[in-house]
LOFI-302797 format. One line per field, with one value per residue (C-alpha): residue number from 1; x, y, z; residue in three letters. Coordinates in steps of 0.001 Angstrom, whole numbers, plus 524288, in hexadecimal, padded with zeros to 5 digits. Layout:
# residues N
num c(NUM  ...)
X c(X  ...)
Y c(Y  ...)
Z c(Z  ...)
residu c(Ala  ...)
//
This chain:
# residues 214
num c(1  2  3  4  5  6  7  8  9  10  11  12  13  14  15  16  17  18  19  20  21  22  23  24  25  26  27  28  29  30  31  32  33  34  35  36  37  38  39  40  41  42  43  44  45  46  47  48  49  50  51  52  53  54  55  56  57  58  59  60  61  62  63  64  65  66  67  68  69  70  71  72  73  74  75  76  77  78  79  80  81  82  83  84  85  86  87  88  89  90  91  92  93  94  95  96  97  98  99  100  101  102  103  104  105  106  107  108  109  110  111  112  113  114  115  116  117  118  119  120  121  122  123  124  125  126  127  128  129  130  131  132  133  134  135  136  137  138  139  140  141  142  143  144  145  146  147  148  149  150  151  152  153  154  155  156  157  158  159  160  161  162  163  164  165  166  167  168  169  170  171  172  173  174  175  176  177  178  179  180  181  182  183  184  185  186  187  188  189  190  191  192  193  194  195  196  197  198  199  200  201  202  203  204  205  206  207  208  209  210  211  212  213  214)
X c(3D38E  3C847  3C6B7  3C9B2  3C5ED  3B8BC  3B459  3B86C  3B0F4  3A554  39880  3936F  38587  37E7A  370BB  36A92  377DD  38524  38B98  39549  396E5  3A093  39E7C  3AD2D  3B443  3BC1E  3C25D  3BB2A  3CA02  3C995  3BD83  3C326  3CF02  3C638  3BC1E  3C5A5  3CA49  3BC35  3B6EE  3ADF8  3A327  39879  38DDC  385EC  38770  393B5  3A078  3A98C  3B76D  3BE4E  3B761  3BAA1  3C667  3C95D  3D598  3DFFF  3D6F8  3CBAA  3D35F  3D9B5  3CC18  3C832  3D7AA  3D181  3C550  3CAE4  3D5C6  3D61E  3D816  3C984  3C563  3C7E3  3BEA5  3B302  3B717  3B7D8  3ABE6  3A21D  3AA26  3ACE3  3B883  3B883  3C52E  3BC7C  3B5DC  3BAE9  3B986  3B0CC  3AFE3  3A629  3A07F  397A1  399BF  389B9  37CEF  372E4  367F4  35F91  35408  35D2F  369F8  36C59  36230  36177  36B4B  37359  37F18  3834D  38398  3919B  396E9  39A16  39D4F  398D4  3A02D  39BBD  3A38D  39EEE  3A712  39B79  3A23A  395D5  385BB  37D16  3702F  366FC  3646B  36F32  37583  37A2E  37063  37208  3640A  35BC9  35456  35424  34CDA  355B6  34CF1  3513B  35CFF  363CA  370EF  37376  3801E  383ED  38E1C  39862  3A632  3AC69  39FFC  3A07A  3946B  39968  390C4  390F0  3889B  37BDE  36FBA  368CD  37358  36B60  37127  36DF7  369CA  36003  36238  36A3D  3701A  37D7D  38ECD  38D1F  399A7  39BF6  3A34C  3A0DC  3A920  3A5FA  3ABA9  3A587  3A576  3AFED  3B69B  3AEC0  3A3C2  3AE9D  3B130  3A323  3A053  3AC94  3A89D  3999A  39BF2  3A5F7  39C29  391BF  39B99  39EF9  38F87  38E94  397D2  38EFF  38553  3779E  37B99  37D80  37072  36BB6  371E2  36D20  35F2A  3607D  359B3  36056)
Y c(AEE21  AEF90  AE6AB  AF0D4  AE576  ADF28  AF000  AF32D  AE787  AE9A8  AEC11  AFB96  AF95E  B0423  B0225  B0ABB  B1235  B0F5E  B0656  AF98B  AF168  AE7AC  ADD5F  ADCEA  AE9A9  AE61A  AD614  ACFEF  ACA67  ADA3F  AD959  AD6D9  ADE6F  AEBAA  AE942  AE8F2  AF630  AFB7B  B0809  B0608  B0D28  B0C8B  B159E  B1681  B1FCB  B21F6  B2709  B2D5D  B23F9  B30BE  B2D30  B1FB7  B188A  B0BBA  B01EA  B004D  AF734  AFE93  B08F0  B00DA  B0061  B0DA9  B1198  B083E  B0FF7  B1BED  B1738  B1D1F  B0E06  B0E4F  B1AAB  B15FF  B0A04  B115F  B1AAA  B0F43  B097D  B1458  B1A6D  B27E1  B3094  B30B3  B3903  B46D5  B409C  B3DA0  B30CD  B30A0  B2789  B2356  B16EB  B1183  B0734  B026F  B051E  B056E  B00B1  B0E1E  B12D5  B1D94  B14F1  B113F  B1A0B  B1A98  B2499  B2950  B2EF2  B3C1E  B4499  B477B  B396F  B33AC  B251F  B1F7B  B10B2  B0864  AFDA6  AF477  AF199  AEB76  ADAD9  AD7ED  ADAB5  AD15C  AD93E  ADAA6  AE916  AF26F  AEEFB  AFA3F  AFB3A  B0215  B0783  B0C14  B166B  B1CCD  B10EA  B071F  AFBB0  AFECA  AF9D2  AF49E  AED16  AEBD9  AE764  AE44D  AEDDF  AE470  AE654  AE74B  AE9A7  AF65A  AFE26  B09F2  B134A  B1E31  B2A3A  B2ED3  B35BC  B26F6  B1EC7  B1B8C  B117F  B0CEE  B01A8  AFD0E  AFF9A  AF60A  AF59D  AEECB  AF3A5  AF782  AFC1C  B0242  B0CF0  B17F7  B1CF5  B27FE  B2E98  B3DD8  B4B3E  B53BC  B54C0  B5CA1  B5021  B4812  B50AF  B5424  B45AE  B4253  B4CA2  B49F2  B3A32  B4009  B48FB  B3D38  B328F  B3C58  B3E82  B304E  B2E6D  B3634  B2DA4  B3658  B3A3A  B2DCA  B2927  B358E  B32F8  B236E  B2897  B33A5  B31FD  B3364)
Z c(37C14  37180  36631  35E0A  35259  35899  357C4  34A98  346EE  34C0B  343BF  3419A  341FF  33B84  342BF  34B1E  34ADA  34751  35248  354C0  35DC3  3654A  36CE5  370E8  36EBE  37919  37CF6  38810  38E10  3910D  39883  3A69E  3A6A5  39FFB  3A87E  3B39D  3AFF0  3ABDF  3B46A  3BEF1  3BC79  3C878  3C3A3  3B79F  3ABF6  3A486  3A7E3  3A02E  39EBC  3A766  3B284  3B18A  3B740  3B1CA  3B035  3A567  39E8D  39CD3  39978  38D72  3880D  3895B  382FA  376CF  37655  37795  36B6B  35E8C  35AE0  36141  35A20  34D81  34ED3  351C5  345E1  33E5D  3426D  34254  33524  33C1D  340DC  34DAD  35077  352EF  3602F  36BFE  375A2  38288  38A38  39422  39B6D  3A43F  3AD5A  3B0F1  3B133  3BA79  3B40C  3B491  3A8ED  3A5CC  3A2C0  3945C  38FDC  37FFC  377EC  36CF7  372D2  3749B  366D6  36AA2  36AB7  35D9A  3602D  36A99  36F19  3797F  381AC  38B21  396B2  39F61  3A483  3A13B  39E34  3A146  39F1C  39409  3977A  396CB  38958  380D5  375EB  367AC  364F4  35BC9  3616F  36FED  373AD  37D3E  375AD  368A1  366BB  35BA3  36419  37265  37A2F  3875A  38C75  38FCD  38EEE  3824B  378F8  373A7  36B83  36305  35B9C  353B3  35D71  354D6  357E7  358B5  35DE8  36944  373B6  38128  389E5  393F3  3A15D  3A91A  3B5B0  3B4EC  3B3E2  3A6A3  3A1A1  394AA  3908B  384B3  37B8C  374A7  36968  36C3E  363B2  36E2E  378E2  37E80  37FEE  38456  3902C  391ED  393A2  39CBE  3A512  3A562  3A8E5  3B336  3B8AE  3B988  3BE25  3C8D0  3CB99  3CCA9  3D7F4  3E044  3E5EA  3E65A  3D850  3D366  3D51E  3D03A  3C428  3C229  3C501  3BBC9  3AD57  3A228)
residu c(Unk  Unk  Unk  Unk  Unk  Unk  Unk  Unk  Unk  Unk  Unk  Unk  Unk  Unk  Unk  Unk  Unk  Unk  Unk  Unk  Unk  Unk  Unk  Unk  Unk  Unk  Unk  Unk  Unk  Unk  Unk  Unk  Unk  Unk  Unk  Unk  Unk  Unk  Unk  Unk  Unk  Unk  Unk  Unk  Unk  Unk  Unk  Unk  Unk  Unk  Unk  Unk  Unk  Unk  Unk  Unk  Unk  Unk  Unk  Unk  Unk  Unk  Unk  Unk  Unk  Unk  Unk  Unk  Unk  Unk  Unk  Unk  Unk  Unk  Unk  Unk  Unk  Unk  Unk  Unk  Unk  Unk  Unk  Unk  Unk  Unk  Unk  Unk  Unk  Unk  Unk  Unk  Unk  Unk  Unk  Unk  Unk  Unk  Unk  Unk  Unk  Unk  Unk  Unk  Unk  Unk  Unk  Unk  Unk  Unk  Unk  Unk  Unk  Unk  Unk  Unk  Unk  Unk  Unk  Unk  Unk  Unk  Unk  Unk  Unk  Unk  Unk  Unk  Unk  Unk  Unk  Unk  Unk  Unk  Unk  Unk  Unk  Unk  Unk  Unk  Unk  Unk  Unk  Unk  Unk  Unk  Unk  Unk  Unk  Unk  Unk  Unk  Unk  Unk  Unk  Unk  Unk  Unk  Unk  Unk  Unk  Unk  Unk  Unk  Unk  Unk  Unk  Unk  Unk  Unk  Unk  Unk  Unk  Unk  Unk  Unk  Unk  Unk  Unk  Unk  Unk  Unk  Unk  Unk  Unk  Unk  Unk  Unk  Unk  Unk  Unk  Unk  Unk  Unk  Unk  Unk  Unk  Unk  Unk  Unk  Unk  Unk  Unk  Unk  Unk  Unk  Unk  Unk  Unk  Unk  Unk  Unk  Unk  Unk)
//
């Protein structure tokens, strides 16, 4: 399902951390039938892929993801071994447009590579694009993209690789890939998204949640 050639391809740009990206990691004639198969996601936030039930097709493109044949691309790309850390998966399937959504940062100190796919038909808005930046600052930013489906964003996780985007109300579906140090985060983050995706099927703590800050 990927364009396993289009990513091995693409550019490492060095500036203001190292990252690539693809504007088609994965064929548009896939759009329809993936998106067909995609999740349904009706609340904001992320959710980790256990908690998610999707189709045969989806499920192609998270086996390609999840591939050694995938594995061995980012290694390539980012000039690492990645064999030591484990895959996590999570995604989110829209946002609500709230301050607190999209809010600037680095990434956890336990993830190591961090890759981002857009699954979103489409994004019509200016607002709401991922953005690479510079600093903690939403403003400064050194490349943007729309989330849509098939562009994907990898980066190597440092203390400064800050990343984020403005808040936008809209079915903004992307999913995250991370490569992580253990286990041990793997399951701590399965069962954390579980615990919230739960939460958010309560009504009263739902809204609780959107209001909350971050």
């Amino acid at each position: 399902m990927l364009d396993e050639a289009t990513i091995a391809a693409a550019e490492l740009r060095r500036d203001p951390y190292d990252f690539a990206y693809v504007e088609q990691a994965l064929s548009p004639r896939f759009k329809d039938e993936v998106l067909a198969d995609a999740p349904e996601i009706p609340d904001r936030g992320s959710y980790g892929l256990p908690s998610l039930r999707y189709g045969p097709r989806f499920g192609a493109v998270v086996e390609d993801l999840l591939s050694q044949r995938f594995r061995r691309l980012v290694e390539k790309k980012f000039d690492m071994d990645l064999t030591p850390y484990p895959p996590c998966i999570v995604m989110m399937g829209n946002t609500t447009g709230h301050y607190n959504e999209g809010y600037a940062h680095p990434d956890s100190k336990h993830k190591i590579v961090t890759v981002l796919l857009g699954f979103s038909r489409e994004w019509p808005y200016e607002r709401g694009r991922l953005r690479v930046l510079r600093s903690n600052d939403r403003a400064d930013y050194a490349f943007e993209f729309a989330p849509e489906f098939g562009r994907m964003l990898m980066f190597r996780v440092c203390d400064h690789s800050w990343h984020g985007f403005l808040p936008q109300k809209g079915a903004r579906m992307s999913m995250q890939l991370c490569y992580v140090d253990s286990e041990w985060y793997v399951r701590r983050e399965y069962g954390r998204h579980g615990f919230s995706a739960f939460a958010k099927s309560v009504p009263l703590v739902r809204r609780i949640i959107e209001w909350a800050p971050r």
